[in-house]
N, C-alpha and C positions, 0 to 999 in steps of 0.2 A: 652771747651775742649771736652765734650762729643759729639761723631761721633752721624749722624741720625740712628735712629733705624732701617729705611729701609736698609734690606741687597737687594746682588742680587737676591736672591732669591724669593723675597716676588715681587720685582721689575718685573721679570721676567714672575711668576703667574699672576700679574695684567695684562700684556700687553697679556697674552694668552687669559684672562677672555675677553679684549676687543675686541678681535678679531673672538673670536668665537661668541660674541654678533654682532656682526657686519656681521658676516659670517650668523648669523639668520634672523636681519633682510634685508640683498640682498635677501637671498633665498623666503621668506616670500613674499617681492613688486615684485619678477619677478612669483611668482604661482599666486596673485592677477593678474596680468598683463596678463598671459597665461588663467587665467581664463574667464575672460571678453572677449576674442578672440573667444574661444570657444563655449562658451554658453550651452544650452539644443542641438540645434539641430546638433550640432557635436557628442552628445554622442546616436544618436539613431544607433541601428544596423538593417539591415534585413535580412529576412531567402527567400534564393530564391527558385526556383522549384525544386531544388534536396536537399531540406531540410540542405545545408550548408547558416552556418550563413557567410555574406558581407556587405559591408557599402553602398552600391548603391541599389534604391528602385527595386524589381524583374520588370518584364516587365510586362503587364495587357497581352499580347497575347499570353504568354505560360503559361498563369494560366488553371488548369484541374479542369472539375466538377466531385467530388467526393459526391459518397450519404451517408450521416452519417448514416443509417442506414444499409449499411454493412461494418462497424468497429465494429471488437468485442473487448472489453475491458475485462480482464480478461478471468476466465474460459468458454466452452462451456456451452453456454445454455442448460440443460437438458431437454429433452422430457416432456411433463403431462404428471404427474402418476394419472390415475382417479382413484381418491377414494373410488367409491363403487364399483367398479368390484372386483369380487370375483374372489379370485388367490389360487392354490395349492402348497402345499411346505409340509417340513419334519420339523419336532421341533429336533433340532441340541444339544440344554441345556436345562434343567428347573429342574429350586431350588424349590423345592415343599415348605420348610421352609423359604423362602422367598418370595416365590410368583410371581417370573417373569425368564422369559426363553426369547431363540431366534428360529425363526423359518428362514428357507434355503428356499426360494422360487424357486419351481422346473424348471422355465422358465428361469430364468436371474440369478439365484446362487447366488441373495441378501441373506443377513440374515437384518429379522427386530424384534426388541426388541417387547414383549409381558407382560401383567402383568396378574395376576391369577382374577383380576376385567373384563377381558377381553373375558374370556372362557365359551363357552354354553356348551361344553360337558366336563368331567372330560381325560386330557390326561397326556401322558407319553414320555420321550426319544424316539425318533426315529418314531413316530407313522405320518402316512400322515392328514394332516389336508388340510381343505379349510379356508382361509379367507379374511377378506377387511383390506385395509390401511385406517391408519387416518395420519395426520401431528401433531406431537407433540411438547415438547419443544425443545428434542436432535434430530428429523428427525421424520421420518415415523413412524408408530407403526402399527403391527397388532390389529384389533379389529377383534369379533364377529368370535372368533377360533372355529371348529368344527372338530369331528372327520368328515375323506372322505377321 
């Protein structure tokens, strides 16, 4: 007397569950299948003379000779600064309680950082000085400051 426990319901879920498995695996043996068609040498691209990317290899007769050594990457190359020429400039700061200032180079309107280890003569704000660069940890640095 007692009906199956199966409603339509439950009937109905199974037959969906079947068919989205089935739906997985068609999809599944036709990517295998498209795969194998393909291979590596369907997925190469190339970049032709006008630097757009296309699927056909460019042509060898309108390739251009370019010299790698005039591409510049990044910023401009800055000029040497020779380190032992002696340069004039104006001392701009200096903390006397700490012991380091900056000096305004009268040529090019640099300021370069100075430490009070660095000084032959005793100076002051604003006074004209001569001196040389060194290369430091943060940039250049005056050494060997004089009063002139």
């Amino acid at each position: 007397m007692a009906g199956s426990q199966e409603t339509y319901n439950k009937r109905d879920q199974e037959k969906k569950r079947l068919k989205k498995r089935l739906d997985k695996q068609k999809k599944f043996a036709e990517r295998k299948a498209n795969a194998q068609e393909k291979g590596p040498d369907n997925m190469i691209a190339y970049v032709d003379e006008n630097g757009q990317i296309c699927d056909t290899p460019p042509n060898p007769a309108n390739r251009k000779k370019i010299d790698a050594g005039s591409i510049e990457i990044g910023v401009q190359k800055r000029e040497v600064i020779e380190a032992n020429a002696i340069r004039k400039g104006k001392i701009e700061f200096y903390n006397t309680s700490k012991g380091f200032g900056f000096i305004k180079e009268l040529d090019t309107q640099e300021k370069y950082f100075f430490h009070v280890n660095g000084l032959i003569d005793e100076v002051k704000e604003s006074d004209s000085v001569t001196f040389e660069l060194e290369r430091g940890v943060k940039g250049m640095n005056a050494v060997r400051v004089k009063k002139g």
